[in-house]
C-alpha positions as a Markdown table, in Angstrom:
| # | Residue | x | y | z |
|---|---|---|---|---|
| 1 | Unk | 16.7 | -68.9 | -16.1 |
| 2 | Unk | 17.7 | -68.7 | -12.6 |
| 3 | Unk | 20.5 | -70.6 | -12.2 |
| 4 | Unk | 19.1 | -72.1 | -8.5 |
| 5 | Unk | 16.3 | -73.3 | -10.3 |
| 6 | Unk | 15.9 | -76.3 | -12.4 |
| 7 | Unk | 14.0 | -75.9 | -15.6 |
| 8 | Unk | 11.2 | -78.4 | -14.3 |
| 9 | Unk | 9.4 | -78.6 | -11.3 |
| 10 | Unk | 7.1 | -80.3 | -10.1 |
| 11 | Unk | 5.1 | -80.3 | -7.3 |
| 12 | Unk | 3.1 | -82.6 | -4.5 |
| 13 | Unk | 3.1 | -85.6 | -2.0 |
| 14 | Unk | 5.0 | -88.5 | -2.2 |
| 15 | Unk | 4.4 | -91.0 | 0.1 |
| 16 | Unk | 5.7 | -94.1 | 1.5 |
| 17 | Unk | 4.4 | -97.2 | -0.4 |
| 18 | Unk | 3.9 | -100.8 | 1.1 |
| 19 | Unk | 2.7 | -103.7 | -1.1 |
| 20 | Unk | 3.0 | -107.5 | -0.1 |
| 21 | Unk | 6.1 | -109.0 | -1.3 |
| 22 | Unk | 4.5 | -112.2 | -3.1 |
| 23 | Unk | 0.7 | -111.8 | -4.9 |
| 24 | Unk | -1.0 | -111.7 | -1.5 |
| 25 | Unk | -3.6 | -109.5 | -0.4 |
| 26 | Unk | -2.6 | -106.8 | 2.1 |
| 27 | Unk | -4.8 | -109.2 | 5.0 |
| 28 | Unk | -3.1 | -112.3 | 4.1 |
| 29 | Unk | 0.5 | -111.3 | 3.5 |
| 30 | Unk | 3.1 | -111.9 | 6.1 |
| 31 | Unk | 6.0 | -109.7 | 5.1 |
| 32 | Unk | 5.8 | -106.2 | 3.2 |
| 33 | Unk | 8.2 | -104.6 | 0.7 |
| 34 | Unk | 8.8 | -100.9 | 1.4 |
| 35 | Unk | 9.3 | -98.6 | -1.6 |
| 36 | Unk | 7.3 | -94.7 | -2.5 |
| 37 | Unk | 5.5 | -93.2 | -4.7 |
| 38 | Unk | 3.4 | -89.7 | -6.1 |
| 39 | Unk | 2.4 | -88.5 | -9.3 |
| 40 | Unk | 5.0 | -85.5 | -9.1 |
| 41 | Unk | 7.6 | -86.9 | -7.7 |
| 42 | Unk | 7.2 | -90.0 | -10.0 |
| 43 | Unk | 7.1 | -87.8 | -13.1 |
| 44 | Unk | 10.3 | -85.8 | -11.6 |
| 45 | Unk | 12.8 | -89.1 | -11.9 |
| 46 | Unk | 11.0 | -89.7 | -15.2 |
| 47 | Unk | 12.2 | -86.3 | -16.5 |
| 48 | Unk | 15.4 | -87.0 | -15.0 |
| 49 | Unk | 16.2 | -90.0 | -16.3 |
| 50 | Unk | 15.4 | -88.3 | -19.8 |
| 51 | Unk | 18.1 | -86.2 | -19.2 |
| 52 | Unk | 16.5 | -83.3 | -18.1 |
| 53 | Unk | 17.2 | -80.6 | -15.1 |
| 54 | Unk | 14.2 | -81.4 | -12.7 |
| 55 | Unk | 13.2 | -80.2 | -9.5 |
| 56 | Unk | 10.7 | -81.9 | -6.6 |
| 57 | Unk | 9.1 | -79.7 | -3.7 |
| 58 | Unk | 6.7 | -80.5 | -1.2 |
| 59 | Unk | 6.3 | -81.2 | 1.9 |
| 60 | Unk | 7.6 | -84.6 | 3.8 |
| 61 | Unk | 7.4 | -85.2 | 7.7 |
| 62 | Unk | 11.0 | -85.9 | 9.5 |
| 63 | Unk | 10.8 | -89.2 | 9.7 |
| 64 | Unk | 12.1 | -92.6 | 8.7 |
| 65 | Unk | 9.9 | -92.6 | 5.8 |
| 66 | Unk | 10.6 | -88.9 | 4.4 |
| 67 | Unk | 14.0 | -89.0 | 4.9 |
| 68 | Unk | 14.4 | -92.3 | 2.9 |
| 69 | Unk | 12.2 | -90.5 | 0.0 |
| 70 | Unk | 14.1 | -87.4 | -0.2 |
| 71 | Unk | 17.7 | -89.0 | -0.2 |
| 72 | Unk | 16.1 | -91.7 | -2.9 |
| 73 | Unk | 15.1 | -88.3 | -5.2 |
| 74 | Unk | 18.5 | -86.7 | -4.9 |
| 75 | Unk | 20.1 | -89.9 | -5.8 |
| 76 | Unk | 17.6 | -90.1 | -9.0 |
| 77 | Unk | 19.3 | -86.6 | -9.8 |
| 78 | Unk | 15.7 | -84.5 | -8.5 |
| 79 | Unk | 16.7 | -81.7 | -7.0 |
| 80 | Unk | 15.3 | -81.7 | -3.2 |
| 81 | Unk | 16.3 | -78.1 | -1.5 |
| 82 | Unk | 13.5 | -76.5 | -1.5 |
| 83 | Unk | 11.5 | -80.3 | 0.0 |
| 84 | Unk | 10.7 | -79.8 | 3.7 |
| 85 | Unk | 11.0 | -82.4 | 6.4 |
| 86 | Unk | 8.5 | -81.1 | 8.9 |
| 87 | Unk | 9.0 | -82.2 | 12.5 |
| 88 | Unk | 4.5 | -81.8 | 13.2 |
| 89 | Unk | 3.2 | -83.7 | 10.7 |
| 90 | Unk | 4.5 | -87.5 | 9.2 |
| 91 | Unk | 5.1 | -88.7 | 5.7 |
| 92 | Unk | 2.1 | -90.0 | 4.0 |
| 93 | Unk | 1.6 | -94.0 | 3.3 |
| 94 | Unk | -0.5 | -95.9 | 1.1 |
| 95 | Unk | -0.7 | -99.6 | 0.7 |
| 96 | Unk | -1.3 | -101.2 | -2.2 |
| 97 | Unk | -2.3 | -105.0 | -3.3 |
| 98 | Unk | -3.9 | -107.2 | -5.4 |
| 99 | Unk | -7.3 | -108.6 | -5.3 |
| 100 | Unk | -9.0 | -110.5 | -7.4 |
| 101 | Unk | -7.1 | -109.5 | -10.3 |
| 102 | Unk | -7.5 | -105.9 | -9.8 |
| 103 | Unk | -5.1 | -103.5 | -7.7 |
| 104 | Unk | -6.5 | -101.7 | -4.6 |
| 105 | Unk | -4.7 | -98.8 | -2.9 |
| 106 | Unk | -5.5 | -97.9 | 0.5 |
| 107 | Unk | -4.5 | -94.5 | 1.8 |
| 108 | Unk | -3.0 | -93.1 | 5.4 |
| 109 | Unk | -2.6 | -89.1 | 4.5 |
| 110 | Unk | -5.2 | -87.3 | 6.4 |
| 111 | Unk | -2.8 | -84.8 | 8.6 |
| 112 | Unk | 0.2 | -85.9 | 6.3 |
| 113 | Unk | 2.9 | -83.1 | 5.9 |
| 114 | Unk | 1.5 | -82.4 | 2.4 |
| 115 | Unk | -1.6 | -81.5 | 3.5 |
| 116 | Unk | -0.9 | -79.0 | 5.8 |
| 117 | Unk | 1.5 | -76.8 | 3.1 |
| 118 | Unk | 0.7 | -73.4 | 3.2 |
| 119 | Unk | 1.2 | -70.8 | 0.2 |
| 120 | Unk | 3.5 | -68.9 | 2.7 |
| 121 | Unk | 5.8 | -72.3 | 2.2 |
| 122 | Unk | 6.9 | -71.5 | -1.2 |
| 123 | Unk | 9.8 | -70.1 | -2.6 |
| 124 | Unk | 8.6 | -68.1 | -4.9 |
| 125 | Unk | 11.8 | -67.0 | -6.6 |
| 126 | Unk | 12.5 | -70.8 | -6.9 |
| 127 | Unk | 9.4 | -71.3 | -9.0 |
| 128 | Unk | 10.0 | -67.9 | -11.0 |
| 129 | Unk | 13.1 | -69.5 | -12.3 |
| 130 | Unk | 12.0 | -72.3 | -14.0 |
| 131 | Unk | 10.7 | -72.7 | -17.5 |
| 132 | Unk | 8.0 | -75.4 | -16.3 |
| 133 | Unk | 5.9 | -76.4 | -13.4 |
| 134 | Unk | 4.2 | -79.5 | -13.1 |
| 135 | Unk | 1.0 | -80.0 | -10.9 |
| 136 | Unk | -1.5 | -82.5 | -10.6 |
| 137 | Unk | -5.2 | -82.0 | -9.2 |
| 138 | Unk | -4.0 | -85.0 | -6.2 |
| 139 | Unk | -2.5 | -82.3 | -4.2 |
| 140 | Unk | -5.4 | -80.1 | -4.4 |
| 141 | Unk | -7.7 | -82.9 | -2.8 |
| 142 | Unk | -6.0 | -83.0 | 0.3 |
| 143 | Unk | -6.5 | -80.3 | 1.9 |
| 144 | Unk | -8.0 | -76.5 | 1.4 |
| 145 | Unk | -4.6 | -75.5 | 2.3 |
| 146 | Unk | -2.9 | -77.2 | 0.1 |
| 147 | Unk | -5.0 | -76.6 | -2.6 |
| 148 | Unk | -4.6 | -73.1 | -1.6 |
| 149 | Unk | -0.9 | -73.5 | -2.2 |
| 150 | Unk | -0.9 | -75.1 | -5.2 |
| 151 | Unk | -2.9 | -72.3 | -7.0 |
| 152 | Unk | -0.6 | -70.0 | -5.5 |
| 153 | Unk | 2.6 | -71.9 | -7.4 |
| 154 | Unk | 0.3 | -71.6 | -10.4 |
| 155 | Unk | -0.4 | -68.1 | -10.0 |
| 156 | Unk | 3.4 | -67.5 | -9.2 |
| 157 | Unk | 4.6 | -69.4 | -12.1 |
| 158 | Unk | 2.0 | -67.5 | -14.3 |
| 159 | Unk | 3.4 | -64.1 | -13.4 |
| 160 | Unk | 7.1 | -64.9 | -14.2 |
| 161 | Unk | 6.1 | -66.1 | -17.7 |
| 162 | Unk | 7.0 | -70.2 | -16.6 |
| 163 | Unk | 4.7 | -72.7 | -18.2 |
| 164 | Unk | 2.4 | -74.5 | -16.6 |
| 165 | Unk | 1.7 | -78.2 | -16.8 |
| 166 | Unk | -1.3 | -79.9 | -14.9 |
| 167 | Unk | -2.9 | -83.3 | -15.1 |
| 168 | Unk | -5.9 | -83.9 | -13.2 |
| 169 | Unk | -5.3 | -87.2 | -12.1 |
| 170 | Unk | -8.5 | -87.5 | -11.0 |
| 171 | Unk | -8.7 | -89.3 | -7.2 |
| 172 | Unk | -12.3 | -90.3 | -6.0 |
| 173 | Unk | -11.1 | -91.9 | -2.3 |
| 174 | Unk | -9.9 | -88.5 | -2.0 |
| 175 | Unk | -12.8 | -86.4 | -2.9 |
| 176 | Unk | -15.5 | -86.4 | -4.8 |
| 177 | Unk | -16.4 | -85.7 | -8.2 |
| 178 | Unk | -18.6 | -82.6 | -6.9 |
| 179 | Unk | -15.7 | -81.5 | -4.7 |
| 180 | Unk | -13.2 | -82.0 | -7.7 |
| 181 | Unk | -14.8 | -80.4 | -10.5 |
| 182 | Unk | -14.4 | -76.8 | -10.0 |
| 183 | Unk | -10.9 | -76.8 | -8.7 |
| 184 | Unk | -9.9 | -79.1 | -11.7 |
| 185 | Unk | -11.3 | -76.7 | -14.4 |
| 186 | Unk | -9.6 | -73.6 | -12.8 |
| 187 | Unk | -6.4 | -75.0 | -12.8 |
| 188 | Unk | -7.4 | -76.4 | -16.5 |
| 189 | Unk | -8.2 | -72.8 | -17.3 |
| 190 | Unk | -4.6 | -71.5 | -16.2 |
| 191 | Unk | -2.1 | -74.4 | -17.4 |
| 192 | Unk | -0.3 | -74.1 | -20.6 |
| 193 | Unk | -0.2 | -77.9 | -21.3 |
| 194 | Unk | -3.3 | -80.2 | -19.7 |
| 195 | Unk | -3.2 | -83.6 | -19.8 |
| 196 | Unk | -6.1 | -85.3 | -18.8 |
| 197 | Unk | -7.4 | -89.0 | -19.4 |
| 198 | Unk | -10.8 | -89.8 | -21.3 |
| 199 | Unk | -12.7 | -91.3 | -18.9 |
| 200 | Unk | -11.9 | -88.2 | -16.3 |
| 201 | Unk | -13.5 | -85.9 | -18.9 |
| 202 | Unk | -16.5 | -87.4 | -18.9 |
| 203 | Unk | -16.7 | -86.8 | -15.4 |
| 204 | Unk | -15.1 | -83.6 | -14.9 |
| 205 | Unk | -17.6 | -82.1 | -17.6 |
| 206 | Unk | -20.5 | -84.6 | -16.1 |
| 207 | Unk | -21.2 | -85.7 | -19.8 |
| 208 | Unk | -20.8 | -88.8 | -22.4 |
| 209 | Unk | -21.2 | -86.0 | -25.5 |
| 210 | Unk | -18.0 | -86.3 | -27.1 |
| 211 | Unk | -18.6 | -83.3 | -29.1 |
| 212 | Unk | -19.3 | -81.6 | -25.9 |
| 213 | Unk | -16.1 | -82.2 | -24.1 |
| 214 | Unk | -14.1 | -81.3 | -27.2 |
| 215 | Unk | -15.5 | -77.6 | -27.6 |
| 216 | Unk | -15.6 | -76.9 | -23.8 |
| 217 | Unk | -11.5 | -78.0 | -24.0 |
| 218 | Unk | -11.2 | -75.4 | -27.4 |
| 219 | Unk | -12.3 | -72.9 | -24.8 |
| 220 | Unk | -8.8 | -73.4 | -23.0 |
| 221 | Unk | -5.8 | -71.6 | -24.0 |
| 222 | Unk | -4.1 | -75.2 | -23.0 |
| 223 | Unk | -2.5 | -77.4 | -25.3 |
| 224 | Unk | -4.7 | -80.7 | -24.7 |
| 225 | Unk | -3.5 | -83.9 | -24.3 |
| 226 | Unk | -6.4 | -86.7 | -23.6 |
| 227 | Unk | -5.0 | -90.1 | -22.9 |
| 228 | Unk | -6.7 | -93.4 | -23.7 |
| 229 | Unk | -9.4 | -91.7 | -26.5 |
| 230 | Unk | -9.8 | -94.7 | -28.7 |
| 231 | Unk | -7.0 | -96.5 | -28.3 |
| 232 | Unk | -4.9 | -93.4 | -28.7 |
| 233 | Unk | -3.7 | -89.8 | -27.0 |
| 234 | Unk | -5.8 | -87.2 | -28.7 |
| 235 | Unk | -3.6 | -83.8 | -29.3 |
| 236 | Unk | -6.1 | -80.7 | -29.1 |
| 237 | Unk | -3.7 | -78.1 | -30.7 |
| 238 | Unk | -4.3 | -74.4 | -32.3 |
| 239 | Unk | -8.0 | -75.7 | -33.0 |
| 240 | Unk | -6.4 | -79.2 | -34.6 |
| 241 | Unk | -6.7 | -82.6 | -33.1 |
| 242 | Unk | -4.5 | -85.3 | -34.2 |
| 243 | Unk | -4.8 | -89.2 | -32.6 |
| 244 | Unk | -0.8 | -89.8 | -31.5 |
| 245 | Unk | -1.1 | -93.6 | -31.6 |
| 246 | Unk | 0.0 | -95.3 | -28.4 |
| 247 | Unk | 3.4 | -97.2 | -28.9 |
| 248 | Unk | 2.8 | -101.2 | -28.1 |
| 249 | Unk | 4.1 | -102.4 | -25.0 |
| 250 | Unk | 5.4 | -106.4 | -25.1 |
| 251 | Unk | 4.1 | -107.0 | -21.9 |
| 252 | Unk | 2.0 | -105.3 | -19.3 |
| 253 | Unk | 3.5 | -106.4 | -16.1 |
| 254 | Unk | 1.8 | -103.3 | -14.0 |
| 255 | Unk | 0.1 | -100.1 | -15.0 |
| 256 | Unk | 0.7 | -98.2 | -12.2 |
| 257 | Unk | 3.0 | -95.0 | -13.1 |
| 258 | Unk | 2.0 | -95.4 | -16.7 |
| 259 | Unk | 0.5 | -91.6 | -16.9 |
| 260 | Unk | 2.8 | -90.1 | -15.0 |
| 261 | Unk | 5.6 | -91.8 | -17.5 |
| 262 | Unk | 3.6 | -90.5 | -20.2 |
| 263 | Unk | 4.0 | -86.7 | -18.6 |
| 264 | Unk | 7.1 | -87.2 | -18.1 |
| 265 | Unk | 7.9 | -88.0 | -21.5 |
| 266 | Unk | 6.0 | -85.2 | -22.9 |
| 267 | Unk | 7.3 | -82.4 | -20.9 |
| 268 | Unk | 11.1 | -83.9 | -21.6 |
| 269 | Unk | 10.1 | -83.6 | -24.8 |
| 270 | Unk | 8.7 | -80.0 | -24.7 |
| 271 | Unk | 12.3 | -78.9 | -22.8 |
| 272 | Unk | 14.5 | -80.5 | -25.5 |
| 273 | Unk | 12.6 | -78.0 | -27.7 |
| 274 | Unk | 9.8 | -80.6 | -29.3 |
| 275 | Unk | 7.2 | -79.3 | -30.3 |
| 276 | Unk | 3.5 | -80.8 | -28.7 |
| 277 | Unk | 3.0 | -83.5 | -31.5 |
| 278 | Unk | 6.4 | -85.1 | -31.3 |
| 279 | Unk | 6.8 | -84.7 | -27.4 |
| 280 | Unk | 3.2 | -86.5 | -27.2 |
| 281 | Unk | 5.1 | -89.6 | -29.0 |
| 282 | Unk | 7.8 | -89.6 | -26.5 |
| 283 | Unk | 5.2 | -89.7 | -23.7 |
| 284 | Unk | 3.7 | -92.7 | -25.6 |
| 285 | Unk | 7.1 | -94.3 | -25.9 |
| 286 | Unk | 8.0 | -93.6 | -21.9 |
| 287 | Unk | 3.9 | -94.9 | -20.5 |
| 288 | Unk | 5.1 | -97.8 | -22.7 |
| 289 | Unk | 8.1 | -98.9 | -21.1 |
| 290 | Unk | 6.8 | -98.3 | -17.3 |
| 291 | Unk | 4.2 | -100.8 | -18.0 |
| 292 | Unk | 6.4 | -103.5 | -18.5 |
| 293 | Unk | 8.0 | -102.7 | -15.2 |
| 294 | Unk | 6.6 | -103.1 | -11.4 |
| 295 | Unk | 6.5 | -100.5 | -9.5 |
| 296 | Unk | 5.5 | -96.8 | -9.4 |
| 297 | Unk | 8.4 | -95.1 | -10.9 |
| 298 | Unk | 11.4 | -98.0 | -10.8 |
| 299 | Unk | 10.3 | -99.0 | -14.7 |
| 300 | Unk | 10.9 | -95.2 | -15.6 |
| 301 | Unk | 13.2 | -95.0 | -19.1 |
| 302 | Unk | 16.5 | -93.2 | -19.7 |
| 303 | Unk | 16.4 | -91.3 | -22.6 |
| 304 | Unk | 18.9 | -93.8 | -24.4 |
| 305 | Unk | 16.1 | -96.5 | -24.2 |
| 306 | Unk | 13.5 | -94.2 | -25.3 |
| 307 | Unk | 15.6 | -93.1 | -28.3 |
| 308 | Unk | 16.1 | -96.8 | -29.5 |
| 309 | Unk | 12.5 | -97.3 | -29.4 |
| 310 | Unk | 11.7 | -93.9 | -31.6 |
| 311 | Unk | 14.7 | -94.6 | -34.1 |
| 312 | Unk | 12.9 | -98.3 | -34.3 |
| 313 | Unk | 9.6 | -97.6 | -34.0 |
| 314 | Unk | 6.9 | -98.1 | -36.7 |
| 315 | Unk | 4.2 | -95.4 | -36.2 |
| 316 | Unk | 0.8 | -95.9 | -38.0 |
| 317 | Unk | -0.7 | -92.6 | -38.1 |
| 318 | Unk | -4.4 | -92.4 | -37.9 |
């Protein structure tokens, strides 16, 4: 490995997150707490807080906003240097709140930073160095260019032999199913490890056939990974699947950050030389813990809490 490059990167918008500081809606709050958030970046300090040597790039605009991201991510121990602060385009926001009992997020990206990155923006030998890269189908939906760019990291990652991870994370106020599907199955087709959620199955493949969706996924050279199947994460393995029951959380105080906990988990798991089976009951473990937490990524474990939990756990193995 390279020695500039960590051994996991990932790769996408983070954004600046607002959410009222009391249990207010957005229109009726009077003060604002200021944090951020993004499925990369989020699973980044997850990884690193497991202990492992994690990388985030992307693209951030010089501003109060990005600067306060990036200096947040180096302190989580992310390595930043290859995380742009671009001086024509701002940091991305979203606001989030609760309404009726269910959360909302609200988004100002359009002409964000992220979404004008380029494939000429990458550092290719950075990405050849690393033994993982982590994507997610959100930074494909905002822009052609950026979705450009991100099956460029793929393709660049696939040539130097670094494994690729990619969860669809499926975003409909971002585009639509229609738009989605074809750019989510071609990046399905070239990851190593996919990690996709039940319910965006059945929409990806536009069909409630269970038997269906499980042979068009054996088509994949992917190891599979489908959260929330049954009360479970189904592991699609060397023409196996095995049910990886989910571990029990004491409390769900917010569930926001739960699957990108769960990735993080599983690729830690994968880089401390795992195999899929037992890395898919650390992610259990890690989307777990982050529910019990607020916040996007503040709840994320450190690999000493995680451990505890797998030393004490009870597993009941379907």
């Amino acid at each position: 490995m390279d020695n500039r490059t960590p051994e996991l990167l990932t790769f996408g918008e983070s954004m600046a997150l607002f959410m009222p500081a009391e249990q207010r809606t957005l229109e009726h709050a009077s003060t604002l707490e200021i944090a951020f958030g993004g499925a990369e970046s989020n699973t980044a300090i997850g990884a690193a807080r497991l202990g492992c040597s994690v990388g985030w790039f992307g693209a951030l605009g010089d501003d109060p906003f990005g600067r306060r991201i990036r200096k947040a991510l180096r302190g989580e121990g992310v390595d930043v240097s290859r995380a742009a602060l671009s001086k024509e385009a701002p940091t991305g926001m979203m606001f989030r709140e609760e309404e009726a009992g269910r959360l909302a997020v609200h988004y100002s990206r359009k002409g964000s930073a992220a979404s004008r990155m380029r494939p000429d923006h990458l550092d290719g030998a950075y990405i050849s160095g690393a033994r993982l890269l982590h994507l997610t189908g959100i930074t494909m939906a905002l822009s052609a260019e950026a979705r450009e760019t991100a099956f460029r990291a793929m393709e660049i990652a696939a040539g130097a032999g670094v494994k690729i991870s990619f969860d669809p994370n499926l975003r409909l106020k971002l585009w639509s199913v229609d738009e989605a599907r074809d750019s989510i199955l071609r990046a399905a087709a070239m990851a190593d490890y996919f990690l996709p959620g039940w319910d965006e199955l059945k929409l990806l493949y536009d069909t409630e056939d269970e038997a269906r969706i499980l042979s068009r996924l054996a088509e994949l050279k992917a190891v599979t990974i489908i959260k929330g199947k049954d009360g479970a994460s189904l592991l699609l393995e060397n023409g196996a699947a095995e049910a990886i029951p989910f571990y029990p959380a004491d409390k769900v105080v917010d569930t926001v950050g739960a699957g990108d906990g769960f990735g993080a988990g599983f690729l830690a798991g994968l880089l401390k030389g795992m195999g899929a089976r037992e890395a898919a009951r650390i992610a259990s473990i890690c989307g777990s813990l982050v529910v019990q937490g607020r916040g996007d990524w503040e709840a994320l474990p450190s690999w000493a809490a995680v451990q505890q939990r797998l030393d004490n756990s009870v597993w009941v193995e379907r």
